[in-house]
N, C-alpha and C positions, 0 to 999 in steps of 0.2 A: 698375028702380032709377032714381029721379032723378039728373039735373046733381050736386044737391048734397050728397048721398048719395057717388057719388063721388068728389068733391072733396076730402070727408073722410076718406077713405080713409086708410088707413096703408100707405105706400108698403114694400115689403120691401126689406130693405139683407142685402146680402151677407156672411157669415162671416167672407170673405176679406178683403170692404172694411173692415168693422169692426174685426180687428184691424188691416190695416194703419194706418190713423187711429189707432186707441189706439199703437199702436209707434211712428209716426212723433211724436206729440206726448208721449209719453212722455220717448222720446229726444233730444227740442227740449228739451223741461223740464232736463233736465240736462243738457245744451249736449255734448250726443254726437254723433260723425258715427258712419254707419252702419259705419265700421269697427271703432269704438273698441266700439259696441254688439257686434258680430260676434265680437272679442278677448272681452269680456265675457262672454259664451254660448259661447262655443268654436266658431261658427260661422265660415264664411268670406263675405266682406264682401259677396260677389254673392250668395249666399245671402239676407241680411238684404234686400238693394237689390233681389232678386227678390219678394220675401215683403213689403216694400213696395209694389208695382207692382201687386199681385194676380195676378203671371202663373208665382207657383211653389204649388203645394201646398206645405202643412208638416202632420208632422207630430206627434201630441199631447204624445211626448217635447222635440220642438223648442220646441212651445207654453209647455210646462212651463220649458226651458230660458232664452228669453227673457223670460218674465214674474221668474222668478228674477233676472237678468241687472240687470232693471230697478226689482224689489224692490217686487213685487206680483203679488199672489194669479193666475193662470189665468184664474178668471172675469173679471177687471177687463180682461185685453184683449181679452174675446168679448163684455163690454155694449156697446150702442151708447149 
């Protein structure tokens, strides 16, 4: 494979990273701190602030819970 072959390449981004980027700009967009997101979801604020970070699993219920929270579909915070 040439140089420039992979240069082009499409780089793989992470599950984890992708939503945290959609959660975190979501949450900016309507001028949330992570607590107030966490009250909104019924989650607790480290939970949100972990799941941020990419350094906690969540799960699909949780996914479900936050997208709700934030007042968009599941899939919108797993597109990159």
């Amino acid at each position: 494979m040439s140089a420039a072959v992979r240069a082009t390449a499409p780089v793989a981004v992470s599950a984890r990273a992708v939503l945290a980027a959609n959660m975190i700009r979501l949450r900016r967009d309507l001028g949330w701190s992570q607590e107030a997101l966490a009250f909104e979801c019924g989650l607790h604020r480290t939970f949100v602030a972990h799941v941020e970070r990419q350094v906690r699993n969540v799960s699909i219920d949780n996914v479900e819970r936050i997208a709700q929270a934030l007042g968009v579909a599941v899939y919108e915070l797993l597109m990159p």
